[in-house]
N, C-alpha and C positions, 0 to 999 in steps of 0.2 A: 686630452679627451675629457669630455664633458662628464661629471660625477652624477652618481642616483641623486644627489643631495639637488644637482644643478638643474637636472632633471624636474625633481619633482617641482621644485620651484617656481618653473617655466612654465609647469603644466598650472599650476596655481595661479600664476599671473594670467594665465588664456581662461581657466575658467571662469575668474572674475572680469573679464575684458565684454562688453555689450557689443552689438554690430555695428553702432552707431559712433562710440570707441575707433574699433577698426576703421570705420569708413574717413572717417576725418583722420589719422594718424598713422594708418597702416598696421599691417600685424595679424596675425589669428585671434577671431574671436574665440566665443566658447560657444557657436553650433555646436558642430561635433562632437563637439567632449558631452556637453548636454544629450545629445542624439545618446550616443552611449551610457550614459549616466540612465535616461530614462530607461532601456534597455534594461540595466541591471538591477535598478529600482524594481522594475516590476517583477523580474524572475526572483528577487529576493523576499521581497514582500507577499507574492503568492507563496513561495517556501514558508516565513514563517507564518501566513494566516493558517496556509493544511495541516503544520505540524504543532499548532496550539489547539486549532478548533475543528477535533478529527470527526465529529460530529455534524459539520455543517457542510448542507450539499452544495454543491455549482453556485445555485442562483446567489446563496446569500455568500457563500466567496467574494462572489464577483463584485457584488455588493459593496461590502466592505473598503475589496481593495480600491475600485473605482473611489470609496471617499477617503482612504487614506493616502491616494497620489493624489488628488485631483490637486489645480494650483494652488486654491486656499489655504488648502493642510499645508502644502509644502512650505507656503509660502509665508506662511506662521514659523515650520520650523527654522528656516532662513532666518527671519528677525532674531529671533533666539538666538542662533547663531551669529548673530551681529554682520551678516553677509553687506547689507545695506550698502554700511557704511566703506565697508573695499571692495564696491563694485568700480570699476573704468566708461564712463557713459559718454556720451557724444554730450555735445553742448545743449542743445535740443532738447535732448532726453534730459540733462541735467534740469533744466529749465521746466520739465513739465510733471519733475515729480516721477522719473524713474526709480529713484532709489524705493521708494514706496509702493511700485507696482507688482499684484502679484505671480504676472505671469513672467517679468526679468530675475525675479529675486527665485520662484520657483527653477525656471534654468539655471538660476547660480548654484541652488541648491542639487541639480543633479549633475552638473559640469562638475562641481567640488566632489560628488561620488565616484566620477569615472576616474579622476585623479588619484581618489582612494585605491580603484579597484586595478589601474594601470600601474600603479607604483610599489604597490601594498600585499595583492591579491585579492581572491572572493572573500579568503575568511573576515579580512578587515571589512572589506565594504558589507560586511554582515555583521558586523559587530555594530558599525554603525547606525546604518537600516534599523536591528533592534534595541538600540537605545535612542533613538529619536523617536521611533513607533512604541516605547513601552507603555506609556499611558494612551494609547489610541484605541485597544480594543474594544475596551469599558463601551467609549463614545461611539465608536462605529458600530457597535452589536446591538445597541437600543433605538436608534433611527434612520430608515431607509433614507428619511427626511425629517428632517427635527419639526418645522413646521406641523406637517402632517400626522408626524410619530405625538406630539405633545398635543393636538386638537384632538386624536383618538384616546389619548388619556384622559384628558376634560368631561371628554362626552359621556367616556363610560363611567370615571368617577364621581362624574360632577355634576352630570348632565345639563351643561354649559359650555361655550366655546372662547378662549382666549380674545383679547384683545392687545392691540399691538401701538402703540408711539412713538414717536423720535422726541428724546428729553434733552437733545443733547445737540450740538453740530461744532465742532472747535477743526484747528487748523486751517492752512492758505486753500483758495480753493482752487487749484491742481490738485490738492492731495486731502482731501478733507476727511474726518475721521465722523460716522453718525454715532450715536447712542440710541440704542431702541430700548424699549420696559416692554414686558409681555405681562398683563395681567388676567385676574381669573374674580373679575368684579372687582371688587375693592381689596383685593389682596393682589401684591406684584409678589409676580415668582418669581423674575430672576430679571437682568440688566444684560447686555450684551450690546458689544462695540464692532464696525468694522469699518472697509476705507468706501462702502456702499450701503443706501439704504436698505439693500436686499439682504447682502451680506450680513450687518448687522440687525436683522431681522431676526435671520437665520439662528445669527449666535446667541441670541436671547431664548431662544425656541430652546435653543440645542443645552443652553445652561439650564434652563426649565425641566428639561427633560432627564437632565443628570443630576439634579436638585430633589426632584419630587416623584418624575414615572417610574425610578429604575430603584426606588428604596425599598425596604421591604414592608413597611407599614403602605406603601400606593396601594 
């Protein structure tokens, strides 16, 4: 008879395993464990935004939790996690720069929580939830949109709107990484990287905005 040890094991190989994996070799991917994983992601992550931020209604909940699952987030926490590099991808996908995508690496990251919460229970995949999420509330309570969140701080501080570059472009191009600068005239507020012009926009916005809008001298 197969052990919890063999068990969990199995389930870890499935939730690293991509469709494209499967399709060429046979086997269970990690749909479903992902399918579930999202599930619990979110019932835990609504738990802990209600029970930190007893103060805040509906909208900006929703808020929040919409940017702390969305793929990006996750899909950051994933590299941290070093998910990347033991994912199982089809040839294809090897070839096109899966390991670096954030919406496989996002599913890796919630197929590895249903494993948790399958082999472990809720408490664990609640442990984990809030140590992945501990530095996220800072960043999600200061911008609905970093963009938008960090030109309303310009305007009202400065009465000026940022200006935005790409100083940077490195890696293969499947998978390229931009660098943008956000500046405020001749002063750059902060640098931010991502695997899209947008994305790293974004992150420049959003380091801006954690840099300068939310200190207490802004």
């Amino acid at each position: 008879m197969p052990s919890k040890a063999d068990d969990s094991a199995a389930l870890v190989v499935q939730a690293l395993t991509h469709s494209s994996w499967a399709a060429e070799n046979g086997g269970e991917d990690n749909e479903r464990l992902e399918f579930l994983g999202d599930a619990v992601l979110k019932l835990l992550t609504v738990e802990y935004l209600y029970e930190r931020r007893p103060g805040r209604g509906e909208g900006s909940l929703s808020r929040m939790l919409h940017q702390m699952v969305e793929n990006g987030n996750l899909a950051r926490i994933a590299r941290g996690l070093g998910l990347g590099a033991a994912l199982r991808l089809g040839r294809g996908e090897e070839r096109s720069g899966g390991r670096n995508k954030d919406s496989i690496l996002a599913d890796a990251f919630e197929a590895m929580l249903a494993v948790v919460y399958l082999t472990e229970g809720i408490d664990s995949a609640r442990m984990v939830v809030e140590h992945v999420f501990a530095g996220d509330l800072p960043r999600v309570e200061h911008a609905h949109h970093p963009i938008s969140a960090l030109q309303e701080w310009t305007q009202s501080h400065h009465q000026a709107l940022p200006t935005y570059s790409c100083i940077e472009r490195r890696g293969p191009d499947h998978a390229p990484t931009f660098v943008f600068q956000v500046a405020l005239g001749e002063w750059v507020l902060a640098t931010g990287e991502g695997t899209s012009k947008a994305a790293a926009k974004s992150a420049a916005a959003l380091r801006a905005v954690e840099q300068h809008a939310t200190s207490p001298k802004s």
